[in-house]
Structure formats: C-alpha cells, structure tokens
KETORDREN-83104 format. One record per residue: residue number from 1; residue in three letters; z, x, y of N, C-alpha, C in turn. Coordinates in steps of 0.02 Angstrom, whole numbers, plus 50000, padded with zeros to 5 digits. Last residue first. Layout:
NUM,Ala,Z,X,Y,Z,X,Y,Z,X,Y
...
% end
This chain:
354,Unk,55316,57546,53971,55270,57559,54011,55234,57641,54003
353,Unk,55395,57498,53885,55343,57483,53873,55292,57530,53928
352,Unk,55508,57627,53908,55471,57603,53847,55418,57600,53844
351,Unk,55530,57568,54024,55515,57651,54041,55470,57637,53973
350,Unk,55585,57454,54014,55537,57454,54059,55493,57506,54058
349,Unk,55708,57506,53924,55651,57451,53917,55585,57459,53944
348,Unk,55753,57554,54051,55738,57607,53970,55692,57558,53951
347,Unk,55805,57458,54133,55752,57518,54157,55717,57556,54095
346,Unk,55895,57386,54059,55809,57359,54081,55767,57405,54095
345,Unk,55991,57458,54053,55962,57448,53992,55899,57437,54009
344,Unk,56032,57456,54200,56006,57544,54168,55967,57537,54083
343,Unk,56048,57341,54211,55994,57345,54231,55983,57414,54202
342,Unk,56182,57311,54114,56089,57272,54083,56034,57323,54141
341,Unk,56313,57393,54063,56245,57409,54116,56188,57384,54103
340,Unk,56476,57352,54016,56399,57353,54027,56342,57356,54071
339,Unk,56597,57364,54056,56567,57400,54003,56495,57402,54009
338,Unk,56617,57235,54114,56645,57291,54141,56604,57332,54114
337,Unk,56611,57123,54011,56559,57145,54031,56552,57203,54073
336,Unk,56750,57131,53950,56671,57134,53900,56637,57151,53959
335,Unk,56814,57073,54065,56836,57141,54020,56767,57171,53995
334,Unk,56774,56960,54088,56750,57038,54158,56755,57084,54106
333,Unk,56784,56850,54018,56691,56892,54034,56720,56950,54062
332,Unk,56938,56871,54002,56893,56901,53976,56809,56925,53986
331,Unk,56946,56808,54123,56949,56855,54112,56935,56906,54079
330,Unk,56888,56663,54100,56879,56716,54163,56894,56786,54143
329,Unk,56993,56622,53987,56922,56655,53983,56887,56688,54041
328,Unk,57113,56625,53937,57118,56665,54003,57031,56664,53999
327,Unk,57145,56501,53871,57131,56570,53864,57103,56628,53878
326,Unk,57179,56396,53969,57228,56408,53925,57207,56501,53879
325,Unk,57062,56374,54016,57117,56417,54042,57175,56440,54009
324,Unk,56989,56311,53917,56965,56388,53932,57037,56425,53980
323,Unk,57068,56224,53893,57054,56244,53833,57056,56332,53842
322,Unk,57026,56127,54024,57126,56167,54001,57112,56221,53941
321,Unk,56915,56095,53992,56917,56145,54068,56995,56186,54046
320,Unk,56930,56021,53905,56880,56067,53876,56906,56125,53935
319,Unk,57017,55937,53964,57038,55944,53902,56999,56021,53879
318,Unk,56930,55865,54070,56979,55890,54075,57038,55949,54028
317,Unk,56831,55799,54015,56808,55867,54032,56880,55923,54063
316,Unk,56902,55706,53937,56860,55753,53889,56852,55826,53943
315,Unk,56915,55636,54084,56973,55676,54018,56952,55738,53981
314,Unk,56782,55593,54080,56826,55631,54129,56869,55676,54095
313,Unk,56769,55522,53964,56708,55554,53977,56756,55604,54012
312,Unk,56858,55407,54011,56879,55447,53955,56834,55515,53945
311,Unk,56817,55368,54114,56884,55362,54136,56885,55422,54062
310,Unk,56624,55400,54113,56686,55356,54149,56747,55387,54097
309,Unk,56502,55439,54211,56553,55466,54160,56581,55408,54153
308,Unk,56391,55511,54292,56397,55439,54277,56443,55425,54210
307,Unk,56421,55636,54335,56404,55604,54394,56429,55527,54352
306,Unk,56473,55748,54204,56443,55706,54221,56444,55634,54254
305,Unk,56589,55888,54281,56602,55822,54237,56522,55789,54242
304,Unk,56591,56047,54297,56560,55986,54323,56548,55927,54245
303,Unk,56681,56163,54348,56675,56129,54291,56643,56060,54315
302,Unk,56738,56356,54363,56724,56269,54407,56654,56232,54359
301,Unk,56869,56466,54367,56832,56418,54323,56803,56373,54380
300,Unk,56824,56620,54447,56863,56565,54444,56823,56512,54415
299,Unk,56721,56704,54474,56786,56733,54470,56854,56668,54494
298,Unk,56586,56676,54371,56621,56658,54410,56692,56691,54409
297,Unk,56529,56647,54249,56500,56707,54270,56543,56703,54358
296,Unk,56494,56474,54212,56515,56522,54185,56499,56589,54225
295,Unk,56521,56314,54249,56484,56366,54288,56525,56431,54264
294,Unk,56513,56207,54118,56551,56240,54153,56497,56300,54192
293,Unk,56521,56025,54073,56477,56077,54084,56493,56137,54117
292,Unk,56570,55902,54009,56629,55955,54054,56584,56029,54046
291,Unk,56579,55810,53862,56584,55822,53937,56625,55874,53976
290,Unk,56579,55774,53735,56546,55848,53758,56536,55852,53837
289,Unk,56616,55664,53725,56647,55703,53697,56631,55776,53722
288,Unk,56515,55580,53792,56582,55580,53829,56611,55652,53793
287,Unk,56411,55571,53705,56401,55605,53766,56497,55642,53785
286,Unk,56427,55505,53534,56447,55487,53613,56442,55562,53632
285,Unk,56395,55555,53401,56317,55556,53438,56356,55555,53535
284,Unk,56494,55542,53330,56494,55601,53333,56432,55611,53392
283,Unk,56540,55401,53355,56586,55455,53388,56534,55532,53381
282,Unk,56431,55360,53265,56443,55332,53380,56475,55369,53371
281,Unk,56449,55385,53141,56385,55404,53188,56398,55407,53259
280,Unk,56556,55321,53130,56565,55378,53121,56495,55424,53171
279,Unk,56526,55167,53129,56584,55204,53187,56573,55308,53199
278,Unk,56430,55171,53031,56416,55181,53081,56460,55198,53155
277,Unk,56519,55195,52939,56449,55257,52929,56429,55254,53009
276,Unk,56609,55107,52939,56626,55154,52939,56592,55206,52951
275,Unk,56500,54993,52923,56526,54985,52993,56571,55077,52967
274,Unk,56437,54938,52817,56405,55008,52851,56459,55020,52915
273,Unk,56524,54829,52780,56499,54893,52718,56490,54947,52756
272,Unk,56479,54739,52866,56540,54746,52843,56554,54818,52813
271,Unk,56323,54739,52836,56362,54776,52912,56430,54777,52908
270,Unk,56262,54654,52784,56309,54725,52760,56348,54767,52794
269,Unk,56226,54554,52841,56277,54524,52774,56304,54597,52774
268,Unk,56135,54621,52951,56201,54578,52970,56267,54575,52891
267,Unk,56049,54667,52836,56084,54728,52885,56162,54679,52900
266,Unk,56007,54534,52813,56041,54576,52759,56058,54638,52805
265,Unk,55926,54510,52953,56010,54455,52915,56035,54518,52854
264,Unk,55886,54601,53058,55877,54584,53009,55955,54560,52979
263,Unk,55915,54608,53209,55846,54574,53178,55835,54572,53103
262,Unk,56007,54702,53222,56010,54612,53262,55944,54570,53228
261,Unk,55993,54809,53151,56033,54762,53138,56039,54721,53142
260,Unk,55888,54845,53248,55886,54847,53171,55935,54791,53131
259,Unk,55969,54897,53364,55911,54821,53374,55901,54815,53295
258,Unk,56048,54980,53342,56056,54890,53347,56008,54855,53333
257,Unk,55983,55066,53311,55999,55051,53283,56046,54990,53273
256,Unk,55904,55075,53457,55868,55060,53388,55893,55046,53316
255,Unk,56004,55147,53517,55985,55080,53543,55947,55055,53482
254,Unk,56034,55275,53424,56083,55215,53449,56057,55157,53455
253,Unk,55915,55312,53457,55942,55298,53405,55990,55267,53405
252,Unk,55930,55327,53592,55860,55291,53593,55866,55290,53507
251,Unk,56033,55430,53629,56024,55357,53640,55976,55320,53629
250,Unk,55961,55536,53578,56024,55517,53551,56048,55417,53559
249,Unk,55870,55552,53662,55866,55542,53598,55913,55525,53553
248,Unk,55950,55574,53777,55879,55524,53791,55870,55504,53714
247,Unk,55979,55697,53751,56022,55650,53778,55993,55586,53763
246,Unk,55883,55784,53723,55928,55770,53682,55963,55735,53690
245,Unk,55841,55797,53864,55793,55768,53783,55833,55748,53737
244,Unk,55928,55863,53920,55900,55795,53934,55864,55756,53901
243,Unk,55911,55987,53849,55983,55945,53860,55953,55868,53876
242,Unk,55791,56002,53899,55799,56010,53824,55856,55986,53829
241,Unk,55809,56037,54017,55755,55974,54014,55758,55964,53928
240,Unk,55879,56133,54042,55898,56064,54067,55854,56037,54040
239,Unk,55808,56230,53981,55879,56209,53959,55897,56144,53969
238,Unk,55715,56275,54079,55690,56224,53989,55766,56202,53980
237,Unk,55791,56296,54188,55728,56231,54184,55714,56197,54119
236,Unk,55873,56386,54159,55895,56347,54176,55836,56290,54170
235,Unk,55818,56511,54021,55823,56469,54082,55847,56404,54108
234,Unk,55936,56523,53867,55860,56491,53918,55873,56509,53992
233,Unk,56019,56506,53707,56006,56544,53780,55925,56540,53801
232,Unk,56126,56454,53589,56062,56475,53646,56052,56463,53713
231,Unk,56221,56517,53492,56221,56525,53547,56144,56516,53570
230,Unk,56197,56488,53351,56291,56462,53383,56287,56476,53474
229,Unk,56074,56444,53245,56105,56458,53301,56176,56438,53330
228,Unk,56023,56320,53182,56021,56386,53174,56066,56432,53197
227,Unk,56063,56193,53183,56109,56209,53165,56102,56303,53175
226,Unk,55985,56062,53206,55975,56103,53133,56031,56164,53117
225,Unk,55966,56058,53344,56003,56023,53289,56027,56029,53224
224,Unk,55880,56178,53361,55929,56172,53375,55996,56118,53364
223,Unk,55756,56163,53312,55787,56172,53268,55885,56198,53282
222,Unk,55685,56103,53426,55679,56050,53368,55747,56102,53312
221,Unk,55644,56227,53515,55696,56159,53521,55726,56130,53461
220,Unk,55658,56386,53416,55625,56320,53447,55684,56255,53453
219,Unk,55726,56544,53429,55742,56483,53393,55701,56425,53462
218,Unk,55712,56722,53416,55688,56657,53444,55708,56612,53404
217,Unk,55844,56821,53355,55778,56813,53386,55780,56738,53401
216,Unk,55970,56834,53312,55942,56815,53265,55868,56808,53278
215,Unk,56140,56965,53369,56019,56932,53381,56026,56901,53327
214,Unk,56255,56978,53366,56216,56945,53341,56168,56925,53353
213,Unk,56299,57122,53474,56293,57089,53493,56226,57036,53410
212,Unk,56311,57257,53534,56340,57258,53487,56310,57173,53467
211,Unk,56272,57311,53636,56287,57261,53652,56325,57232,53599
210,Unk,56210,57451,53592,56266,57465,53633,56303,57392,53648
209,Unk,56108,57394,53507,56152,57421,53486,56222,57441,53531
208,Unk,55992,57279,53582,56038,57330,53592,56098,57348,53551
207,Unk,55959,57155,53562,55959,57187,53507,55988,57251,53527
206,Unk,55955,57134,53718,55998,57084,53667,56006,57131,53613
205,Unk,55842,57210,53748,55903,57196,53752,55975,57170,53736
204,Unk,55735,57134,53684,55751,57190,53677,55791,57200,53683
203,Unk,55738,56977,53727,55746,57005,53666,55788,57075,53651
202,Unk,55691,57038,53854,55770,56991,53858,55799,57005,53796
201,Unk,55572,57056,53849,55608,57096,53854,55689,57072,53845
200,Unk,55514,56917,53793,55507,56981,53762,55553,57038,53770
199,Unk,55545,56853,53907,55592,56827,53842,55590,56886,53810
198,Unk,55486,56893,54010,55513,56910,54040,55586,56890,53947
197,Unk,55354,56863,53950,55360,56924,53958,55432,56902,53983
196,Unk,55364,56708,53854,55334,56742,53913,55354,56797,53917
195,Unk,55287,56656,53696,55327,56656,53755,55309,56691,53803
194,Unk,55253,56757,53552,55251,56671,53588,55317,56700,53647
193,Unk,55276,56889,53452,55235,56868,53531,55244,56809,53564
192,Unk,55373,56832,53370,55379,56888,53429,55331,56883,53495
191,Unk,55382,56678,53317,55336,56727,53321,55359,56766,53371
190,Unk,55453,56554,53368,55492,56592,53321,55481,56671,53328
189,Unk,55400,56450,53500,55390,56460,53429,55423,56534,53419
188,Unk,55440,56446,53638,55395,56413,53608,55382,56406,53541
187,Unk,55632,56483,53644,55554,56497,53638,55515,56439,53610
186,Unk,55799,56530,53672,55742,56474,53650,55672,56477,53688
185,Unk,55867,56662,53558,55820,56624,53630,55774,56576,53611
184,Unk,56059,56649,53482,55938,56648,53495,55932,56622,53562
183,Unk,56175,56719,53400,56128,56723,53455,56056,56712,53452
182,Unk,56290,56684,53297,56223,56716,53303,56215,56677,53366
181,Unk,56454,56770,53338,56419,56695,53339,56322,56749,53327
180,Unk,56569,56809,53236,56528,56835,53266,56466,56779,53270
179,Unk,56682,56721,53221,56690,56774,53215,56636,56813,53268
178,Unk,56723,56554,53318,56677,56598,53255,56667,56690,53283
177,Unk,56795,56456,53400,56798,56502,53342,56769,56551,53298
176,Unk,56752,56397,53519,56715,56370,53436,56742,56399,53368
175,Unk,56791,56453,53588,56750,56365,53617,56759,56352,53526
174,Unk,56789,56583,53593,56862,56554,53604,56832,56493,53598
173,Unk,56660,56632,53519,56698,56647,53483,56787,56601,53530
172,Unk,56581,56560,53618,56565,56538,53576,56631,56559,53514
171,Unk,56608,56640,53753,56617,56562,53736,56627,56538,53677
170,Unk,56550,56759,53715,56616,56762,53729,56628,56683,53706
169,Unk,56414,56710,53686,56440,56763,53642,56528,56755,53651
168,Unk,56372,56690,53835,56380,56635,53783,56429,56651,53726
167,Unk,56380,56822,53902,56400,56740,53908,56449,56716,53860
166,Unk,56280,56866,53828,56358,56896,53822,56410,56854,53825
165,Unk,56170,56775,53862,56185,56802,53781,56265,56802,53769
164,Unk,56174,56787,54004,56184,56742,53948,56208,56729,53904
163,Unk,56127,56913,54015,56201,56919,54035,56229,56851,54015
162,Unk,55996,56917,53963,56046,56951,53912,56112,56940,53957
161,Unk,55936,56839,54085,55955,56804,53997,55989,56840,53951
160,Unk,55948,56922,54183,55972,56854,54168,56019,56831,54100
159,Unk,55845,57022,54115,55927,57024,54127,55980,56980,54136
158,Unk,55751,56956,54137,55746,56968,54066,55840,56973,54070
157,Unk,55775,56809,54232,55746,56865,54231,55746,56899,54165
156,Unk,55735,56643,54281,55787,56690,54267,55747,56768,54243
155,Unk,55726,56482,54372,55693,56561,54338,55749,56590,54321
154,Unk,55827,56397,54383,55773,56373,54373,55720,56439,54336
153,Unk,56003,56385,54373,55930,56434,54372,55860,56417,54351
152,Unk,56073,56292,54333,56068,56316,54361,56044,56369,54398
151,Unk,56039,56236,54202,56002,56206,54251,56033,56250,54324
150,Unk,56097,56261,54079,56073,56201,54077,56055,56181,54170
149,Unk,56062,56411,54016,56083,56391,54066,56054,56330,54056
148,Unk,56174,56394,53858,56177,56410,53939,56113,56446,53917
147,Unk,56260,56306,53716,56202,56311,53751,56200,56360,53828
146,Unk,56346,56334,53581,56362,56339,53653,56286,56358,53666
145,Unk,56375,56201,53449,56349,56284,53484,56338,56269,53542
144,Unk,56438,56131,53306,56432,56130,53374,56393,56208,53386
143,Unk,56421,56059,53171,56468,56070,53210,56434,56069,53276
142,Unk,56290,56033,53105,56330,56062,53057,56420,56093,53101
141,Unk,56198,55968,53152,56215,55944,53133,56276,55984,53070
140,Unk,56275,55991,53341,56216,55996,53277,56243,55980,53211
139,Unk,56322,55958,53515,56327,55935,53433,56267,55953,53396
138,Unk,56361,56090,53632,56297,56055,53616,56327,56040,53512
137,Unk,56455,56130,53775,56456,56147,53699,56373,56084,53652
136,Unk,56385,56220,53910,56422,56169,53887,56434,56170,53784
135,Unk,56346,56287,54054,56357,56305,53990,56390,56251,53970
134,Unk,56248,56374,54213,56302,56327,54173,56281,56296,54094
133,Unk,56270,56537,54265,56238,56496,54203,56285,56428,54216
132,Unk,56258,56668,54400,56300,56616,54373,56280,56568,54334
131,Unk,56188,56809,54407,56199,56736,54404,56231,56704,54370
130,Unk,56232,56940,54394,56178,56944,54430,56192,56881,54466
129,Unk,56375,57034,54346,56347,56980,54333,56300,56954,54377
128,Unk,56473,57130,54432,56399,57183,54362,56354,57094,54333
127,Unk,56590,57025,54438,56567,57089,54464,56517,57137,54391
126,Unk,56580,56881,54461,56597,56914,54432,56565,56989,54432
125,Unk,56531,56776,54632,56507,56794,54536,56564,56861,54521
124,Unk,56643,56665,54712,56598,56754,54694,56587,56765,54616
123,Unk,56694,56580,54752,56755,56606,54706,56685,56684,54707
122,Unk,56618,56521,54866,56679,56537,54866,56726,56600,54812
121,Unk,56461,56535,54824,56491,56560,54876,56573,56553,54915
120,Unk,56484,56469,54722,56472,56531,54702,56495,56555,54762
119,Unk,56525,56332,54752,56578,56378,54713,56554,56475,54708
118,Unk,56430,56311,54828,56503,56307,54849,56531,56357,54809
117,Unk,56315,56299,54732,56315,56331,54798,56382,56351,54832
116,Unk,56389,56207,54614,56355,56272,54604,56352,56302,54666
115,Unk,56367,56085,54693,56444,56130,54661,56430,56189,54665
114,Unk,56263,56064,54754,56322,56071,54794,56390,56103,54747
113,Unk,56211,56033,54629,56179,56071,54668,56229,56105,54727
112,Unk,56290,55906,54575,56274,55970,54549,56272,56039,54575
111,Unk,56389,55786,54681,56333,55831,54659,56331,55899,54615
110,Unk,56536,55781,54540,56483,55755,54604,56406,55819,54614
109,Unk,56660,55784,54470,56587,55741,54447,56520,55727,54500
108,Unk,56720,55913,54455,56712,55886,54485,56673,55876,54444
107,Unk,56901,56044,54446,56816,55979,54418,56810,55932,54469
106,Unk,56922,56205,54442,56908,56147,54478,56869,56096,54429
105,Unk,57078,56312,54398,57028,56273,54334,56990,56220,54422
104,Unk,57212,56351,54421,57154,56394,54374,57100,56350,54380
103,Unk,57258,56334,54600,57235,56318,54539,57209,56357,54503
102,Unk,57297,56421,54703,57358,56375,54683,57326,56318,54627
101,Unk,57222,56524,54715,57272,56529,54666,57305,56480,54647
100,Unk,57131,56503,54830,57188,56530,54844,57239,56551,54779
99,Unk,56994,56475,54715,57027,56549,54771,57073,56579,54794
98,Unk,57034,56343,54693,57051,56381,54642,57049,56455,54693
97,Unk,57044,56285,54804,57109,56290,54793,57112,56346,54740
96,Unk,56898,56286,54843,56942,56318,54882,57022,56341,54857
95,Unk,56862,56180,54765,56845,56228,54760,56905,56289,54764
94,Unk,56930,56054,54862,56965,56059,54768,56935,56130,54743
93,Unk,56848,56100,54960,56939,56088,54973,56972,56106,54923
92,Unk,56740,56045,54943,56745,56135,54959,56832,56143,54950
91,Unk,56740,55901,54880,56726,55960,54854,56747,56027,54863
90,Unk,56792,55871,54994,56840,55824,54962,56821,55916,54869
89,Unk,56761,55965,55177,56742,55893,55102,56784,55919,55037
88,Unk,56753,56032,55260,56804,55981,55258,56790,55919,55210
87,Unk,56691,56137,55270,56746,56131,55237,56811,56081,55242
86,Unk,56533,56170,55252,56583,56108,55264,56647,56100,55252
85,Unk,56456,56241,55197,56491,56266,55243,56544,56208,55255
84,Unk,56359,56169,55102,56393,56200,55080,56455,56250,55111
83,Unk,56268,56053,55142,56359,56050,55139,56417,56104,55129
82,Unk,56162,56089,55161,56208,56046,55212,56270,56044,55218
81,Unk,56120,56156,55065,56115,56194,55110,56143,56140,55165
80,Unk,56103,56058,54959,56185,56097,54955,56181,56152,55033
79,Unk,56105,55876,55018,56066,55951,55007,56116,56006,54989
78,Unk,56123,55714,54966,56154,55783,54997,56137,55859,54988
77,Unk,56147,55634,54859,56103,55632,54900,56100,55702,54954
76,Unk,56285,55630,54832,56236,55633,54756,56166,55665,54817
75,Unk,56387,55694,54952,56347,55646,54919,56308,55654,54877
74,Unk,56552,55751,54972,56470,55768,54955,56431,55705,54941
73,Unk,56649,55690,55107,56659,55694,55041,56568,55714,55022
72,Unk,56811,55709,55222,56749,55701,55190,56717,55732,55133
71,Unk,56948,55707,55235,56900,55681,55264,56832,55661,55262
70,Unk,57062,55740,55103,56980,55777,55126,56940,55716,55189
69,Unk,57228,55744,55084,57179,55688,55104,57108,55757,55132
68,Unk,57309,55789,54910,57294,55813,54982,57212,55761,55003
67,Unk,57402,55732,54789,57359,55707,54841,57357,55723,54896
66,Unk,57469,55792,54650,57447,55813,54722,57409,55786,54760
65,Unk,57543,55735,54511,57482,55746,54554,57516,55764,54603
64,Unk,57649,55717,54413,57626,55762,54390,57565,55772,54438
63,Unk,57707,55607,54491,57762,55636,54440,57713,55703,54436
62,Unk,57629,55520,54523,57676,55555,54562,57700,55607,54555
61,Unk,57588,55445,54383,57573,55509,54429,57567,55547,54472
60,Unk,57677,55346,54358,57688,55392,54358,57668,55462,54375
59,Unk,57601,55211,54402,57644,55248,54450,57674,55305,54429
58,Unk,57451,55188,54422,57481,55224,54389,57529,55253,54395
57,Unk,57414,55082,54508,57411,55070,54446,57437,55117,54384
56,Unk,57397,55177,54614,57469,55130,54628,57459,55093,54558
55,Unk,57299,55238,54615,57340,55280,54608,57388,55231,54569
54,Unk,57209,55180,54714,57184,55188,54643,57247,55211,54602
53,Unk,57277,55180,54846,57245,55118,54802,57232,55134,54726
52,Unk,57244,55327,54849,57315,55296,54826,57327,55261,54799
51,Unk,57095,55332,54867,57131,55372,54812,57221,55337,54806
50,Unk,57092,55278,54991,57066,55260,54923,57089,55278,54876
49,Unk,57178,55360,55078,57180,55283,55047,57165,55267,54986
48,Unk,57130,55477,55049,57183,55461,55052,57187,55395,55015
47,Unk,56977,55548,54974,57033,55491,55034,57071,55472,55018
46,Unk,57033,55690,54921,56999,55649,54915,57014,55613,54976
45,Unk,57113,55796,54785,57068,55782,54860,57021,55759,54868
44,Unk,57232,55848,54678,57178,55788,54704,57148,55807,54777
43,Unk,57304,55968,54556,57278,55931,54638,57220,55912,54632
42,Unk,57410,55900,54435,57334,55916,54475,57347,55928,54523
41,Unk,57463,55996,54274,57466,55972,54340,57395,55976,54388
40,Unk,57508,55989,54106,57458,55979,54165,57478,55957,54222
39,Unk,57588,55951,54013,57587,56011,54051,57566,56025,54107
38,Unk,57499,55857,53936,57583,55826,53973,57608,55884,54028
37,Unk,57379,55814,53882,57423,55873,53885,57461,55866,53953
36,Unk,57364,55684,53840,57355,55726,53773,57365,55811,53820
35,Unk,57398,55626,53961,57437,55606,53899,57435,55671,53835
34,Unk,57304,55668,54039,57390,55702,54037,57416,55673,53996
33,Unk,57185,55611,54014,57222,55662,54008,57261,55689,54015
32,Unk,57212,55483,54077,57211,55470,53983,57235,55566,53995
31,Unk,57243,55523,54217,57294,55485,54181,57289,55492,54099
30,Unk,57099,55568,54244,57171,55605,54258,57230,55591,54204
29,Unk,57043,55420,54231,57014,55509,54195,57065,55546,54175
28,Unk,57096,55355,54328,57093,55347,54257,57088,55414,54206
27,Unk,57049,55452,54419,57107,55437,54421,57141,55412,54340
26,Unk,56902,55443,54428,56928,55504,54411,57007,55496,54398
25,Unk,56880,55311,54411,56870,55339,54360,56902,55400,54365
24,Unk,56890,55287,54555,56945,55233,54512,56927,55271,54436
23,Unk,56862,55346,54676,56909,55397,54641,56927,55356,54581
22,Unk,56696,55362,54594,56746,55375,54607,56779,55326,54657
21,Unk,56580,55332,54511,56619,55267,54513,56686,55301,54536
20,Unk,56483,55444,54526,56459,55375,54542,56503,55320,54562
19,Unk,56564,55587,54594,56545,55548,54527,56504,55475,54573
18,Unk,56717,55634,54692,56639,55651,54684,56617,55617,54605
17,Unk,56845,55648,54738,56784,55592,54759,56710,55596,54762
16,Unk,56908,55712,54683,56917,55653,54666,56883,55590,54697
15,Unk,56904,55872,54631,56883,55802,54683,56867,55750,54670
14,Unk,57046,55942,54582,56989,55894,54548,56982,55856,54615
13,Unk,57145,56084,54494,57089,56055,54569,57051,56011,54542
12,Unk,57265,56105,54378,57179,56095,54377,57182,56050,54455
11,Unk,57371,56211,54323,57342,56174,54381,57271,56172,54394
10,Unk,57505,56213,54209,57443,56250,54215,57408,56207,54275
9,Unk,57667,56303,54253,57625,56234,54248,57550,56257,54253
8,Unk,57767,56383,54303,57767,56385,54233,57699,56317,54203
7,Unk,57758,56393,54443,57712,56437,54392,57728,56446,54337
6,Unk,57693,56242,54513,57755,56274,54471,57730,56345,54447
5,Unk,57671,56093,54631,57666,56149,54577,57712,56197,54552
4,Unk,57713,55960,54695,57724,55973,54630,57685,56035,54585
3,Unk,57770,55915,54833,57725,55955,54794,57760,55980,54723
2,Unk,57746,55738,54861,57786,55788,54829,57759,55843,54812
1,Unk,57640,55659,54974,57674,55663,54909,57711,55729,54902
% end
C-alpha cells in the first residue's frame, strides 16, 4: 500500500492481530474511529492476507492505513519471556514503530503480559520512574476517576505507589479536567493503621509538601463508586481484582435486570415508560466506553484494548489513546516528575520511623 504518513498527521501503531476476534474487529474498530477523527492515521501489522480480506469491506482505508505484513503474531497463551525478543510479531513491530517515531500512540488487544514486557523493554520507562502502572478511567457515580495499577505489578513498593499518585495526578487533571484531583490509596479500611507497611509509608509521601500533591488518605473498595476520590492508587494485584469486581458487577445488574423484566407482566406493560431510564443505565454501566487501559510511565504511549472487545469497544480505545497524544501526555509525566526524588523522600521517611 501507499505510505501514507505525514507530519502534519497524528499516527497511531495498531496490531492488528492481537484480541480474540482479530483482524475483523480491529479493522472495524479502525474504521468507526476515523470517522469521529478524520486526522488519524494508522499503521497496521498484521497478516497480510488476512488483514486485506478484512480491509476490502472498507475501501476507503487505503486512504488513511498502512499495512505492513508481521509474519507472526502473540498468542493469548504465550509467555512474555517467549515472545518478548521476537521481532517478528505483529505486536513487537506495532511497538517498535512508536520508538522509531513513525508513531505517537501503539494499541493493541492481545496478550497483556506480552505488551507490558515488549513495550517496557522497547520504548524504556521514563527516567527517575521505577515502574510502569497500567491506568484506565473508572465510572462513579458522580463522573469518572483515574484508577492505576490495574495489574501490572503484582507488588509494589511504598515508592511505587507515590510515583502512581503523580501518575495518576497528571492523568486525572488532562483525562478529566479537574483542577486539583484528590488522591487515595486503596486500603482495607480508612483508619491509619489498617493495611500494610509498605501503604503506611506510601501515605507519607504522598502528603509531602514538596509533591504538592491532593492526599485525601485511604479510600475502601466499596466507596470507589461513591465517588470519593479522582485518583486511586494500588498495587497491581488488588487493582486488578477490584477492576474485575466491578466488571462482574456491573454485569450481574444488567443480567438481573432483564431477568426482572422477563418475569414480571407489569415491568413488560411499563417498559414503554422505563425504556429511557433504562437506555440511559446501559450506556453509562457498557465496558466498551472505558476501553483502552494505558501503560503509563513509558517513553512512548502503549495502550491495551480489551482481548474480548468488539468493533466499537476498539474505537473507544482509539479515541482515549488520540486524547492523550493529542496532549503531549508523555511528556508531560517527565516534566513533573524530572523534579522529583521519591527515593531521597523514602530515605527521610525511613530515617523517621526508624
């Protein structure tokens, strides 16, 4: 095909053969999103074939793609210590592009574990940043707040979690707007003491005056719907498994609120009546909208769509991934965090308690 980049054009990398139902969703994906930003240019990598086949339903995206052919491609199944040298998959390729420059932005819907490994060991954490978080925007019931880490860190350290904070802090004021976002850790309960030593100090830090930075202290699962909070911050293990709760719950009201309906006739006679309350509920509860989980702390965006998405889910993550490039956010973490020294903070801490 045609190369079609520009440097008046913004350029999102996408493997296009990573997800459950690729390339015929990521392609779809591609397509609803360039409608709602027309600016956009991709590169694809993927199989060839397959990917064309999928293509030839859309004949204008000629017009605005890149189809470079990857020979090979990650599997859901796939260790990241297998793949992560490989550079001949459909993943390291769409990675790779953001390094050379000839993209801002990668997505992908494929393994997790393999993104995260690839990407860190391509684009490089961000310089004075320990680990790399992934971060997404999370619905409450009063808007939204930026969650990290949803799973890419299984432990984390006290320092960890204040380079989180900052993280998040940045996200939260370009993702969301807000002046000065409050900040919590999510804890067993509220109380200073509850939790583990490594939250206690994380705390401390955070409250640093040199961080400048909205503490509000600990916030519990359950009240993260509730709205407390614009930024929380975890480990990757509770994060994920509290994202996953929330997922699970979302749909298990949904499903219950059919079944309610299907079993009672006066729900049926009113359901004329409720159908606005309830359109309104499905848009704000759908997954799809909040797709596009990002590996933050990186010296290049890379953005993982969810594995079991489809065509509009994709978009969404496409839309959220243009949002951050569109405002230079890479760049900014370095500025803000340039400035800062967590481990000379940790040591004072440390000197403190000890």
């Amino acid at each position: 095909m045609e190369q079609v980049l520009s440097d008046n054009n913004l350029v999102i990398s996408v493997d296009a053969m990573g997800g459950d139902n690729s390339p015929r969703v990521v392609v779809e994906g591609i397509n609803l999103a360039h409608k709602n930003n027309p600016d956009i240019k991709f590169l694809m990598f993927g199989d060839e074939a397959k990917v064309s086949e999928e293509m030839k339903r859309f004949p204008q995206m000629k017009e605005y793609c890149t189809l470079t052919n990857a020979p090979e491609s990650v599997k859901n199944e796939d260790k990241p210590s297998q793949v992560i040298r490989n550079k001949n998959t459909s993943m390291y390729m769409a990675i790779d592009a953001v390094r050379k420059g000839d993209a801002k932005a990668v997505i992908s819907a494929g393994n997790t574990g393999a993104l995260m490994a690839i990407s860190k060991m391509i684009l490089k954490t961000i310089q004075r940043i320990h680990r790399p978080a992934i971060c997404t925007n999370i619905p409450h019931k009063n808007g939204m707040c930026v969650m990290l880490d949803l799973g890419a860190n299984t432990e984390c350290s006290a320092v960890n979690l204040a380079e989180f904070a900052i993280i998040g802090n940045i996200l939260a004021k370009h993702t969301l707007g807000i002046e000065r976002p409050r900040i919590a850790l999510l804890n067993i309960g509220a109380e200073e003491m509850k939790g583990r030593e490594e939250i206690h100090q994380a705390a401390k830090m955070i409250k640093s005056t040199h961080l400048d930075l909205n503490f509000i202290g600990y916030i519990e699962p359950h009240q993260i719907g509730e709205g407390y909070a614009d930024v929380v911050v975890s480990d990757g293990f509770t994060g994920n498994i509290a994202l996953k709760t929330m997922e699970g719950t979302a749909r298990l009201i949904t499903g219950l609120l059919k079944t309610s309906i299907k079993k009672s006739i006066w729900a049926k006679i009113g359901l004329p009546f409720l159908l606005p309350v309830v359109w309104t509920l499905k848009k704000s509860m759908d997954p799809r909208k909040y797709n596009g989980a990002m590996f933050v702390g990186l010296n290049g965006l890379s953005v993982k769509s969810h594995g079991g998405t489809d065509a509009l889910g994709f978009s969404y993550a496409v839309d959220n991934a243009s949002k951050l490039v569109r405002q230079d956010f890479v760049q900014t973490i370095r500025d803000e965090i340039e400035h800062v020294d967590l481990d000379e903070l940790s040591q004072d801490i440390l000197y403190d308690v000890y």
